[in-house]
TORDRENFI-941955 format. One record per atom (N, C-alpha, C): residue in three letters; x, y, z; atom name. Coordinates in nm, 4 decimals, padded with zeros to 6 digits. Atoms other than C-alpha are relative to their C-alpha. Last residue first. Layout:
TORDRENFI-941955
    aa          X          Y          Z   at
   ALA          X          Y          Z   CA
...
END
This chain:
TORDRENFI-941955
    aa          X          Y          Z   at
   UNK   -00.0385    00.1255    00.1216    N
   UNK   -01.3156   -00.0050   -00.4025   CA
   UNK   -00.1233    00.0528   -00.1242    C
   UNK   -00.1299    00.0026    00.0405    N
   UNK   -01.2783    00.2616   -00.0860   CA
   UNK    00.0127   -00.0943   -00.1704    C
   UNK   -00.0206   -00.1644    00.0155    N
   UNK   -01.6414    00.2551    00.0476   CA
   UNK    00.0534    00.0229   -00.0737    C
   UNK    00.1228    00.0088    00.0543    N
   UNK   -01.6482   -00.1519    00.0111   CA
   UNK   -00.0037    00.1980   -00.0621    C
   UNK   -00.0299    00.0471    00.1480    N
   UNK   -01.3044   -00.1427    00.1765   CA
   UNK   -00.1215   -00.0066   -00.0880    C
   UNK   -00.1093   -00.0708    00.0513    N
   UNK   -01.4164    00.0398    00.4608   CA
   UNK    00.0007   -00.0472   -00.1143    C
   UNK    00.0796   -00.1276    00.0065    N
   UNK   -01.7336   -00.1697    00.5032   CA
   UNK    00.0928    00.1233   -00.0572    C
   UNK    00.0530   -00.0061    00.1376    N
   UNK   -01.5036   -00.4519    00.4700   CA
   UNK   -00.0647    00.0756   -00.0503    C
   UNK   -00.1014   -00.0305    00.0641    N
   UNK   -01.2703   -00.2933    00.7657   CA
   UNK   -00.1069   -00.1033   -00.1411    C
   UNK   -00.0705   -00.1042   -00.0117    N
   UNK   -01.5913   -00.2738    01.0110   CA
   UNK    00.0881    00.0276   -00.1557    C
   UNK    00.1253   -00.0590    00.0266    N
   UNK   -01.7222   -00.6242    00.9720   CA
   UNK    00.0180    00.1615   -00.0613    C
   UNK    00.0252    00.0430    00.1449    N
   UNK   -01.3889   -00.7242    01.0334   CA
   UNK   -00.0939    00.0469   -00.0755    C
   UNK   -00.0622   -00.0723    00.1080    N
   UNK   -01.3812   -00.5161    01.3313   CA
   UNK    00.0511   -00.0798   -00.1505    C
   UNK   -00.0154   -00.1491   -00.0099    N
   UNK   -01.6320   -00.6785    01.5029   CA
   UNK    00.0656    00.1009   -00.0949    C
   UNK    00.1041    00.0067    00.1595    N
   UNK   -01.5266   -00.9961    01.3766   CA
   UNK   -00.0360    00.1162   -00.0127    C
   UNK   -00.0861    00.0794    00.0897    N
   UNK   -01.1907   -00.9727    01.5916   CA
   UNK   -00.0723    00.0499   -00.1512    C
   UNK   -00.0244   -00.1411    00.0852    N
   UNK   -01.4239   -00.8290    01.8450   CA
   UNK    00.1028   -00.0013   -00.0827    C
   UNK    00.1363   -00.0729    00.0009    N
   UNK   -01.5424   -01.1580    01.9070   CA
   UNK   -00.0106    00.1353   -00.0763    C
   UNK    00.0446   -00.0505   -00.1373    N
   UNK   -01.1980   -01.3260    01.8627   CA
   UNK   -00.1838    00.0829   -00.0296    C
   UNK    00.0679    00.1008   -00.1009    N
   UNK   -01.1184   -01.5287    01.5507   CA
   UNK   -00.0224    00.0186    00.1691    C
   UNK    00.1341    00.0565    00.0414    N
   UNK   -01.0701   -01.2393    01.3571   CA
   UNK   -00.0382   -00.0922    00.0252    C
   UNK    00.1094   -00.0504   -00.1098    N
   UNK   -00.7734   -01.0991    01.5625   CA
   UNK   -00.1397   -00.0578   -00.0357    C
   UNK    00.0499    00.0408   -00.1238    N
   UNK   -00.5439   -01.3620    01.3835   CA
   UNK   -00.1237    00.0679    00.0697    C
   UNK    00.0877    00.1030   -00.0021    N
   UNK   -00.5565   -01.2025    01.0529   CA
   UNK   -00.0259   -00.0792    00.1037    C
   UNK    00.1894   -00.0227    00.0395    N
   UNK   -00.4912   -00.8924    01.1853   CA
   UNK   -00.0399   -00.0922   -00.0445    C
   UNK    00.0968   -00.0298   -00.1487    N
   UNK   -00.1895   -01.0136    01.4204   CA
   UNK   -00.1545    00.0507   -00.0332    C
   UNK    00.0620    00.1125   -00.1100    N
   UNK   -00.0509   -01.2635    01.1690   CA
   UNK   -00.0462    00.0824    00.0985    C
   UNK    00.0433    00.0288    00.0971    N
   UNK   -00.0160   -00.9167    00.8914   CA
   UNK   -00.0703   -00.1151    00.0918    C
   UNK    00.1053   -00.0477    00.0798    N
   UNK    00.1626   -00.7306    01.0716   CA
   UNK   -00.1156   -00.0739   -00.0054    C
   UNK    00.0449   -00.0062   -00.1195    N
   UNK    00.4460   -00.9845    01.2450   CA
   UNK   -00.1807    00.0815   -00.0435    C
   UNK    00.0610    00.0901   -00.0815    N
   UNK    00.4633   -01.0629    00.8797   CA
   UNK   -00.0765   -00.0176    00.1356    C
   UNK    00.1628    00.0076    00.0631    N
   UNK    00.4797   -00.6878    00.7442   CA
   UNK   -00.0565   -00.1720    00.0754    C
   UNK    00.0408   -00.1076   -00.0802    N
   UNK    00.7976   -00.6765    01.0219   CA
   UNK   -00.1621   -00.0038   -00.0425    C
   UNK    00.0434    00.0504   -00.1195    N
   UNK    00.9586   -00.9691    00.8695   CA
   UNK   -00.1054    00.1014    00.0919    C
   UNK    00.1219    00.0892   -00.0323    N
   UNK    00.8950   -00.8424    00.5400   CA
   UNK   -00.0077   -00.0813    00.1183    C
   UNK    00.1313   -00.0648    00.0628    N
   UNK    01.0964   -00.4903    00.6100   CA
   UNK   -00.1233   -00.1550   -00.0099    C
   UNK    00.0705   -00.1052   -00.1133    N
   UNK    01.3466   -00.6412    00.8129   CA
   UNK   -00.1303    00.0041   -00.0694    C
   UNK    00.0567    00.1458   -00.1079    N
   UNK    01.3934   -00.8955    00.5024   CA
   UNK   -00.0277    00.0876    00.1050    C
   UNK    00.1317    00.0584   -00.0029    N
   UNK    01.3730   -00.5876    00.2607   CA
   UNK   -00.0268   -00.0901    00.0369    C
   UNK   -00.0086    00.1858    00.0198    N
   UNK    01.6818   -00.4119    00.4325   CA
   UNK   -00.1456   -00.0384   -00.0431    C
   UNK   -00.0879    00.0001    00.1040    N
   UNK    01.6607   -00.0166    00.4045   CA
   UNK   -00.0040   -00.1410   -00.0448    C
   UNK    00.0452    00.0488    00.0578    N
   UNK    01.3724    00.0836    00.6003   CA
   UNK    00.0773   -00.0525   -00.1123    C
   UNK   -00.0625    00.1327   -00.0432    N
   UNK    01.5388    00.2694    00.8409   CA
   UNK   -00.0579   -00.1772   -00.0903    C
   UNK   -00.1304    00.0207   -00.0042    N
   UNK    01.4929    00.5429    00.6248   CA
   UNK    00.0078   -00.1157    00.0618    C
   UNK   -00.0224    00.0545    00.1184    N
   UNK    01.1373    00.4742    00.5376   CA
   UNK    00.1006   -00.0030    00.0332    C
   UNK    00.0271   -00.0942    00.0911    N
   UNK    01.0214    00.5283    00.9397   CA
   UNK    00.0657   -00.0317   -00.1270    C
   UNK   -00.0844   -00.0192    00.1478    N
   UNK    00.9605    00.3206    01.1809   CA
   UNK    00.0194    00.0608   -00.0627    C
   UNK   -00.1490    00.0149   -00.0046    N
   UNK    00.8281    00.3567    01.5287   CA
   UNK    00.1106    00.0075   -00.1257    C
   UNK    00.0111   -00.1187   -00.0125    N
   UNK    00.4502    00.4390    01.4175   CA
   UNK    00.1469    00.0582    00.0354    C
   UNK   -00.1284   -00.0077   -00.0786    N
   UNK    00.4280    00.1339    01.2117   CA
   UNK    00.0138    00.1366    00.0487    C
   UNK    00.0347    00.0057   -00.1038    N
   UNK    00.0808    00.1039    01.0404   CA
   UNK    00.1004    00.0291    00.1184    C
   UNK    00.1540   -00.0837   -00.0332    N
   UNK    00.1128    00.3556    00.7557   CA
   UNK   -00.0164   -00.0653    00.1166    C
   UNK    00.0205   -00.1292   -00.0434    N
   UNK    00.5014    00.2333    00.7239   CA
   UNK   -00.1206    00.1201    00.0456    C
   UNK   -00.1005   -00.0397   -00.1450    N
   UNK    00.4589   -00.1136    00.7614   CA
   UNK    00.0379    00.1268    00.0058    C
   UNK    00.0908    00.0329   -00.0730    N
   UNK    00.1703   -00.1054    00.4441   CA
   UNK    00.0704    00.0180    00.1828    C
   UNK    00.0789   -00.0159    00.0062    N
   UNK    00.3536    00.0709    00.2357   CA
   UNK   -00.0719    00.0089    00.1098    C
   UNK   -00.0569   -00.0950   -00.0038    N
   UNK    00.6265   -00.0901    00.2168   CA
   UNK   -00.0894    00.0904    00.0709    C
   UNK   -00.0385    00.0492   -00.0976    N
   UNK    00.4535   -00.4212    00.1684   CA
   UNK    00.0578    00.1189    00.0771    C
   UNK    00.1391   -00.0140   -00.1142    N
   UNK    00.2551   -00.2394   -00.0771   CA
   UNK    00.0281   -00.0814    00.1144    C
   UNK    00.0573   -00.1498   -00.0488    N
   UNK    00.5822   -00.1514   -00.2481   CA
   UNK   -00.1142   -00.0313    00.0792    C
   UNK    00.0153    00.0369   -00.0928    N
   UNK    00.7948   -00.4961   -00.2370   CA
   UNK   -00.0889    00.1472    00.0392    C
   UNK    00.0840    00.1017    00.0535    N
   UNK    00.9514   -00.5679   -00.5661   CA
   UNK   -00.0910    00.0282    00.1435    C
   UNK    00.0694   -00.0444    00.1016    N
   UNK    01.0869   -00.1921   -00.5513   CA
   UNK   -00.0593   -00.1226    00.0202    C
   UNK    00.1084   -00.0516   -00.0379    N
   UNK    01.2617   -00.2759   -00.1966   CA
   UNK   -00.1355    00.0432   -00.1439    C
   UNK    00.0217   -00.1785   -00.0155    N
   UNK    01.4857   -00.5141   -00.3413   CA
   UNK   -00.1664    00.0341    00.0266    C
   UNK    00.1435   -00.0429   -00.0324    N
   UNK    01.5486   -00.8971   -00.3128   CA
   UNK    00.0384    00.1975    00.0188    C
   UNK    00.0417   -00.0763   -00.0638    N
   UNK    01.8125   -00.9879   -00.5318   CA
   UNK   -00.1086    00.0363    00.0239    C
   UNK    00.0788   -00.0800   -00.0019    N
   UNK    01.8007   -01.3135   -00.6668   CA
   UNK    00.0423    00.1055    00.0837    C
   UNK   -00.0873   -00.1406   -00.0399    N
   UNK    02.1020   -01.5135   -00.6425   CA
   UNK   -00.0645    00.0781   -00.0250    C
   UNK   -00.0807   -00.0478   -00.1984    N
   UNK    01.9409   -01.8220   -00.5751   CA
   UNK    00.0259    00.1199   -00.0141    C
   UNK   -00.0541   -00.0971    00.0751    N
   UNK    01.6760   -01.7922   -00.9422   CA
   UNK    00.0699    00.0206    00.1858    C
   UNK   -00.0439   -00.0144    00.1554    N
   UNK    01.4106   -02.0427   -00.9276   CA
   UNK    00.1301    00.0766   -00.0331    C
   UNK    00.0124    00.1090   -00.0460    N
   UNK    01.3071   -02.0432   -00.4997   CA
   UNK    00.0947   -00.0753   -00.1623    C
   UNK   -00.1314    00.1071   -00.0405    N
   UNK    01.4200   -01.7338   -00.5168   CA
   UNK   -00.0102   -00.1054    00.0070    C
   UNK   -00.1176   -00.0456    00.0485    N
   UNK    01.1902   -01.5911   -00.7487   CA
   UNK    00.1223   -00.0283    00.0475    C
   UNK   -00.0404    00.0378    00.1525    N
   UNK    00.9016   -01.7632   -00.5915   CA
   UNK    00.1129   -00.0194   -00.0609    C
   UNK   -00.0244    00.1502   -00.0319    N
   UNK    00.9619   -01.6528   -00.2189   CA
   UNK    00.0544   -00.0735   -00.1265    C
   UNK   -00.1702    00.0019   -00.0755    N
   UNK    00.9974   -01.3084   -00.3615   CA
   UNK    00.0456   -00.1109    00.0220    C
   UNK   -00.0551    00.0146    00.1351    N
   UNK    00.6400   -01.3864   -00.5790   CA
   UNK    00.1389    00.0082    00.0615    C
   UNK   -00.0029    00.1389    00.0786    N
   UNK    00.5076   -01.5006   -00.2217   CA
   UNK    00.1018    00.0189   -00.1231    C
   UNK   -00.0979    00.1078   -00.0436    N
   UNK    00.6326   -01.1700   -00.0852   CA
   UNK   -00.0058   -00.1246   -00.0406    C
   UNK   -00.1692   -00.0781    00.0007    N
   UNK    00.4872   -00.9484   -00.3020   CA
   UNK    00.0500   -00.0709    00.0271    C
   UNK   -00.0306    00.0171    00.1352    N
   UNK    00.1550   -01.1765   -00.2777   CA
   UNK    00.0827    00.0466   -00.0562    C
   UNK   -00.0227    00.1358    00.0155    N
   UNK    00.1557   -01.1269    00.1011   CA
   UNK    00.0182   -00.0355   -00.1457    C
   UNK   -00.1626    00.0555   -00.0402    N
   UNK    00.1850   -00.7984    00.0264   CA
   UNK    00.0057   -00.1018    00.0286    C
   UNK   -00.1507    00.0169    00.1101    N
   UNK   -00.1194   -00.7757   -00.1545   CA
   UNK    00.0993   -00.0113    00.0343    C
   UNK    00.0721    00.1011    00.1387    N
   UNK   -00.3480   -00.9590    00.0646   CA
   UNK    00.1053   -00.0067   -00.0664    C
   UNK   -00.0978    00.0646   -00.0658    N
   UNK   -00.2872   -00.6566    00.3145   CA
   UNK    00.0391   -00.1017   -00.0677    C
   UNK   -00.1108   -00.1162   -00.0230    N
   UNK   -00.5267   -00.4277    00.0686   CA
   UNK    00.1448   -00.1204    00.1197    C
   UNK   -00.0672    00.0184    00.1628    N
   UNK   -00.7362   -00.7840    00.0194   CA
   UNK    00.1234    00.1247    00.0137    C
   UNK   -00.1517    00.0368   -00.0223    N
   UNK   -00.7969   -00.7929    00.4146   CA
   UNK    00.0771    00.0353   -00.1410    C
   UNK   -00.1076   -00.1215   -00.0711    N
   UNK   -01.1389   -00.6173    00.3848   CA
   UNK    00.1331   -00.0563    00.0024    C
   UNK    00.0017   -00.1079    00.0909    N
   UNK   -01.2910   -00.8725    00.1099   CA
   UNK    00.1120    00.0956    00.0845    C
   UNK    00.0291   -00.1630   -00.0287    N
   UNK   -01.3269   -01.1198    00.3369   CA
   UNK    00.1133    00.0641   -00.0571    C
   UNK    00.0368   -00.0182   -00.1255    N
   UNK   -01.3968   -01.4716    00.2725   CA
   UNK    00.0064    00.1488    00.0407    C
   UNK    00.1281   -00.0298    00.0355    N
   UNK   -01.2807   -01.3814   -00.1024   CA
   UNK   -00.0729    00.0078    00.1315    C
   UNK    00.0480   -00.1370    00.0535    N
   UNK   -00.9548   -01.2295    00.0023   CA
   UNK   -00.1243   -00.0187   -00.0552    C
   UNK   -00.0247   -00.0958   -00.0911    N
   UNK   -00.8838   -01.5819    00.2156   CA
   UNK   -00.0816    00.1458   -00.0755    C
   UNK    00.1158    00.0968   -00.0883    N
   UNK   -01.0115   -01.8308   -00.0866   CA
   UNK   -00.0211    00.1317    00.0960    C
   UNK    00.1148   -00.0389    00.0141    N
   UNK   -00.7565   -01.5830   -00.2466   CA
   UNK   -00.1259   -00.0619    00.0266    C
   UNK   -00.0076   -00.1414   -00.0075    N
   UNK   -00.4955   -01.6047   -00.0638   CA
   UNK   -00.1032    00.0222   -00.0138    C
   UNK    00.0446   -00.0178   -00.1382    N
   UNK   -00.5379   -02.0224   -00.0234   CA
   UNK   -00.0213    00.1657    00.0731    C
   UNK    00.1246    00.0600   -00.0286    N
   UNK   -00.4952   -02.0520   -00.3593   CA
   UNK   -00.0763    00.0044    00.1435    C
   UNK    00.0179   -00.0514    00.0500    N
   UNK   -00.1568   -01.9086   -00.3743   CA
   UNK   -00.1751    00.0190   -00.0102    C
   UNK   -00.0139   -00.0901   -00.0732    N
   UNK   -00.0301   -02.0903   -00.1242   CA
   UNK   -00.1116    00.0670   -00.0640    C
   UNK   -00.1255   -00.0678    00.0036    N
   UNK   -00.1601   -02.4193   -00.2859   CA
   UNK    00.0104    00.1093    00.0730    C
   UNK   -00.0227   -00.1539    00.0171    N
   UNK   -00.4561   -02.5676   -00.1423   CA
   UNK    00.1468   -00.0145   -00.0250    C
   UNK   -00.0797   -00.0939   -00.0385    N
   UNK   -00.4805   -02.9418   -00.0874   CA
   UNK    00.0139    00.1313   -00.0649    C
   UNK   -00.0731   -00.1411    00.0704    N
   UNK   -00.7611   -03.1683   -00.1308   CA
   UNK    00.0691    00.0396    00.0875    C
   UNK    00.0140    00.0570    00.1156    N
   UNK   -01.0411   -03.3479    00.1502   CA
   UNK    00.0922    00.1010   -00.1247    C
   UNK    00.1093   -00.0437    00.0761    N
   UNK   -00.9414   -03.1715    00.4673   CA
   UNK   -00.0274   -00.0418   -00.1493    C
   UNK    00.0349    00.1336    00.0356    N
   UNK   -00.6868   -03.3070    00.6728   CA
   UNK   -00.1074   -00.0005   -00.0685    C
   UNK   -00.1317    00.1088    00.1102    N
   UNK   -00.4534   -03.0105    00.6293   CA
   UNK   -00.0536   -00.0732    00.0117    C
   UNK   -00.0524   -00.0133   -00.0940    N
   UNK   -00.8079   -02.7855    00.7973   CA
   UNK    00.1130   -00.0859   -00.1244    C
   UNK   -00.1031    00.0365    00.0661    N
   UNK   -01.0725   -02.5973    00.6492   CA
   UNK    00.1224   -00.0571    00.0341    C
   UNK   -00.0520    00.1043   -00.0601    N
   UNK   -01.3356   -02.5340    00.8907   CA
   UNK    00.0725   -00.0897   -00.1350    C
   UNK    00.0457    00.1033    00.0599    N
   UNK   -01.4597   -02.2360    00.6923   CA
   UNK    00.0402   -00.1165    00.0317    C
   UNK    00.0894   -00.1029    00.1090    N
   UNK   -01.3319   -01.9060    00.8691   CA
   UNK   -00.1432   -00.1492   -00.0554    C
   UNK    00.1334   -00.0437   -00.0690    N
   UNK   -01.1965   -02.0909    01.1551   CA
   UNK   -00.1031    00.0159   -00.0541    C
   UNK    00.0485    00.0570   -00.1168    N
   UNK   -00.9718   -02.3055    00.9758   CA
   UNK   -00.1251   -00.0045    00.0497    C
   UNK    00.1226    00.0771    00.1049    N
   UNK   -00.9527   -02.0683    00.6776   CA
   UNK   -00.0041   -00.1356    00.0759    C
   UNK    00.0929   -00.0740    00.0808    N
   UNK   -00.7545   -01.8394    00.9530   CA
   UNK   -00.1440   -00.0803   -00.1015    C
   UNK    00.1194   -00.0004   -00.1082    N
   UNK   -00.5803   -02.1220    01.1110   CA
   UNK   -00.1036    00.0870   -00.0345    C
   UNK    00.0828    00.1090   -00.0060    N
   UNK   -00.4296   -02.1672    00.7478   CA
   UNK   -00.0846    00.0106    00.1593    C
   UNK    00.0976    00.0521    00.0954    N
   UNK   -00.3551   -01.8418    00.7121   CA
   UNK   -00.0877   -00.1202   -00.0015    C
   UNK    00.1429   -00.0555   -00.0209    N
   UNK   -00.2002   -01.8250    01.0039   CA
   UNK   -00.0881   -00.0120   -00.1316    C
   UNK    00.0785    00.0200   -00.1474    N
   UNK    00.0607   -02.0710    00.9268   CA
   UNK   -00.1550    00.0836    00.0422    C
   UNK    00.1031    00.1381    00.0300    N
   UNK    00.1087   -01.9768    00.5999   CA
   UNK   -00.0561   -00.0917    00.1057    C
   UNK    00.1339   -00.0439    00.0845    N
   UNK    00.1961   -01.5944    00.6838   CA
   UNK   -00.0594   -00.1222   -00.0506    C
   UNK    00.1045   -00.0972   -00.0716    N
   UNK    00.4339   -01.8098    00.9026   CA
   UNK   -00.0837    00.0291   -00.0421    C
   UNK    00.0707    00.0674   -00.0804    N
   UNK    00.5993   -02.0129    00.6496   CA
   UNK   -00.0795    00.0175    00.0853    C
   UNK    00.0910    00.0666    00.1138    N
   UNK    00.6472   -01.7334    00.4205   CA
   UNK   -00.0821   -00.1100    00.0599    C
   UNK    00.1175   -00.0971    00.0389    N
   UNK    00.8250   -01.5344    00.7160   CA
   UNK   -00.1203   -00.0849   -00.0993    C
   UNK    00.0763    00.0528   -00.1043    N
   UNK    01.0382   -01.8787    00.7356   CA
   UNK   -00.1328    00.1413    00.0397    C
   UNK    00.1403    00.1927   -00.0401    N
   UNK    01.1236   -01.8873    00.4351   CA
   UNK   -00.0823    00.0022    00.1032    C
   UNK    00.0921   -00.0182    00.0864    N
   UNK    01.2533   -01.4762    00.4154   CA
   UNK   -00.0974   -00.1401   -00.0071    C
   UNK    00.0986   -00.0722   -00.0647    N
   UNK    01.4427   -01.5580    00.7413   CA
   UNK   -00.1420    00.0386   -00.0646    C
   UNK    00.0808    00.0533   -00.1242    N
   UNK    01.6007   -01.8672    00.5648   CA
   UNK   -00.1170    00.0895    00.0669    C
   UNK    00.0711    00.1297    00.0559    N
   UNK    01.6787   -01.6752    00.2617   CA
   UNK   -00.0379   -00.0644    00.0889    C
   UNK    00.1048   -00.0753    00.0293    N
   UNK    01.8025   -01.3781    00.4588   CA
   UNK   -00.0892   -00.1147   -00.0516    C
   UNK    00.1290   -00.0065   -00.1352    N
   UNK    02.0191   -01.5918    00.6684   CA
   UNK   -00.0916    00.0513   -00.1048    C
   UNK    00.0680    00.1361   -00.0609    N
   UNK    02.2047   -01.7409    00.3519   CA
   UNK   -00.1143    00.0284    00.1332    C
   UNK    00.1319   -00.0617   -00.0472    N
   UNK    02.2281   -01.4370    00.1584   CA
   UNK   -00.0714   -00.0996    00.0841    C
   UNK    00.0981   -00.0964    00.0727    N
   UNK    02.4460   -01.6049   -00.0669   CA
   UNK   -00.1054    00.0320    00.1068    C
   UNK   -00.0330   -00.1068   -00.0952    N
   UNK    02.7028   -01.7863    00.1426   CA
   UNK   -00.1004    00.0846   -00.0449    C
   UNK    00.0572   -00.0028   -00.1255    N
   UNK    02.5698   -02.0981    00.0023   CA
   UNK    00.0635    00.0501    00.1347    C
   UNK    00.1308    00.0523   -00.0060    N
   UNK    02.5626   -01.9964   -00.3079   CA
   UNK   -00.0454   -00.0022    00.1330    C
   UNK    00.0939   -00.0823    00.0405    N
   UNK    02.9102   -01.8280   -00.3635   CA
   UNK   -00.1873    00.0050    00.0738    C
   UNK   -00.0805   -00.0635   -00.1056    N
   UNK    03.0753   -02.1546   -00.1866   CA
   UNK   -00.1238    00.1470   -00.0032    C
   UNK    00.0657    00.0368   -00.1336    N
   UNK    02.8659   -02.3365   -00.4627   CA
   UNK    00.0445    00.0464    00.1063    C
   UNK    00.1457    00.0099    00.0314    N
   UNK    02.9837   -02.1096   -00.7389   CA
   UNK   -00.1077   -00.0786    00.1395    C
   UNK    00.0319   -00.1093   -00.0138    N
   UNK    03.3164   -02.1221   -00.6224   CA
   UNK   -00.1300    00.0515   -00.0183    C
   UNK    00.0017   -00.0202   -00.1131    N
   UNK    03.3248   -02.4743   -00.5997   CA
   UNK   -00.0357    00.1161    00.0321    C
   UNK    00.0965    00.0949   -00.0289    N
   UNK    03.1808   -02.5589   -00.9372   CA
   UNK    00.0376    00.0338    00.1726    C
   UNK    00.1322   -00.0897    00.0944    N
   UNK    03.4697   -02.2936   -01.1000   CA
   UNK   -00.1270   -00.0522    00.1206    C
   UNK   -00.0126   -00.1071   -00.0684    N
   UNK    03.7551   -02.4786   -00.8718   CA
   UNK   -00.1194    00.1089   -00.0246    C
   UNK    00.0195    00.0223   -00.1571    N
   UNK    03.6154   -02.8029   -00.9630   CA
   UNK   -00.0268    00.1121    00.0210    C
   UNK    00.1596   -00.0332    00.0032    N
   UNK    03.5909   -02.6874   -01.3409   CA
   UNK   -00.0512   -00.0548    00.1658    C
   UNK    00.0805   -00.1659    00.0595    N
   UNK    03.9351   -02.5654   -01.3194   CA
   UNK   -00.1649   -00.0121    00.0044    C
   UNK   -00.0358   -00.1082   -00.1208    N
   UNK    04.0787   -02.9119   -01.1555   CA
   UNK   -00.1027    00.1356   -00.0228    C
   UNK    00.1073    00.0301   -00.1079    N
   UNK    03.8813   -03.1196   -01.4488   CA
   UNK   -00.0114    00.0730    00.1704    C
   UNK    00.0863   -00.0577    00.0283    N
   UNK    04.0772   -02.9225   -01.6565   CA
   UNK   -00.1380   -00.0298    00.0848    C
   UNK   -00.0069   -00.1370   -00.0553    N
   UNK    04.4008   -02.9892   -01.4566   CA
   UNK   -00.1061    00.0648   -00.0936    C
   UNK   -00.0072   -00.0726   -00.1666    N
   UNK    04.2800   -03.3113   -01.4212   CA
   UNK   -00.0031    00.0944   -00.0294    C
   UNK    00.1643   -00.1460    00.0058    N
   UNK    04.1909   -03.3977   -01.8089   CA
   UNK    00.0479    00.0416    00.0938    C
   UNK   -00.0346   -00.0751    00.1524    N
   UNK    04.4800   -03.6801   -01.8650   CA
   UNK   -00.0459    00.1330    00.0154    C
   UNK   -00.1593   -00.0307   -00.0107    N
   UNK    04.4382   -03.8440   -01.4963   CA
   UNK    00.0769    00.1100   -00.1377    C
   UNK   -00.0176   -00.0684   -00.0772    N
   UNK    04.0694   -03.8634   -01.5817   CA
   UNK    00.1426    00.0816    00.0175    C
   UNK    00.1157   -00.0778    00.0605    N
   UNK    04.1006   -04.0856   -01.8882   CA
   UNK    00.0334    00.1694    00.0888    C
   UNK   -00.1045   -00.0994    00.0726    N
   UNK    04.4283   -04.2722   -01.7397   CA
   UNK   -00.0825    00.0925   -00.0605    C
   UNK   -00.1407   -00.0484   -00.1052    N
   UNK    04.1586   -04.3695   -01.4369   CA
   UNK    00.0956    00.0752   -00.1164    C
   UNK    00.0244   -00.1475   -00.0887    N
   UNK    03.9121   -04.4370   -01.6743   CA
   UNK    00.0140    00.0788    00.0842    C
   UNK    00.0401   -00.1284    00.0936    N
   UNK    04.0657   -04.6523   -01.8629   CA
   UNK    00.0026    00.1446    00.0373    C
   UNK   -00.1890   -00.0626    00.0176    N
   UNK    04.2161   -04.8387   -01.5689   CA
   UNK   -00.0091    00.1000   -00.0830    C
   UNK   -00.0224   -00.0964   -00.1059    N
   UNK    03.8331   -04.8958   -01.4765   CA
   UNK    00.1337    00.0710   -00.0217    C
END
């Protein structure tokens, strides 16, 4: 142990520098965008929330269900059940790969380019918004979330299906 006490004691002020380095870096980190990263999780968590009540209803699919779905897996289960959502579909899959990319890579910037049919999509339905204010891409996918859980939600109402029925017919036209 004495060793490695005069060991240490020898190095400090290099072992100091790679503190100060190792701190700054973690200081860095977890100042990095710290709400957005949460807000961006918890958007992800959401769109996985409904989803899953979604392939619930759809196919009595449930977390105690023989197997587990990945996210990813669970999109397209979703975009095969119905076809009409796939145009919305894709921004969820914008944002998954966002999720992704930070989940691998903290200091990711999120920009509006990784994020066009999310873009897209809150500005054709949003009648309040407009691109300028459109500057932040956590606004921007919190906003496609709210989106996104109110049409896949409506499909477990009567006229839910109604217009499901409806928006594959569209998409059928359209594809």
């Amino acid at each position: 142990m004495e060793e490695w006490a005069k060991h240490y004691k020898s190095n400090f002020k290099d072992i100091a520098k790679i503190y100060n380095n190792t701190r700054e870096e973690l200081d860095g980190l977890f100042e990095f965008k710290q709400d957005k990263v949460g807000r961006l999780l918890r958007c992800h968590l959401i769109i996985e929330h409904f989803i899953d009540r979604n392939l619930e209803f759809e196919i009595n699919l449930t977390q105690n269900s023989e197997g587990s779905f990945r996210f990813l897996q669970k999109v397209i289960l979703i975009e095969n059940l119905n076809p009409g959502l796939k145009p919305i579909l894709i921004g969820v899959r914008e944002i998954n790969k966002v999720r992704n990319r930070i989940a691998h890579q903290l200091n990711y910037t999120i920009r509006l380019s990784t994020l066009p049919h999310v873009k897209k999509l809150v500005t054709s339905y949003s009648q309040t918004t407009n691109s300028k204010e459109l500057i932040d891409p956590i606004d921007l996918i919190e906003i496609f979330t709210y989106l996104f859980c109110h049409i896949i939600n409506e499909e477990t109402t009567e006229k839910g299906r109604q217009i499901k029925k409806e928006r594959i017919e569209i998409y059928k036209k359209y594809s």
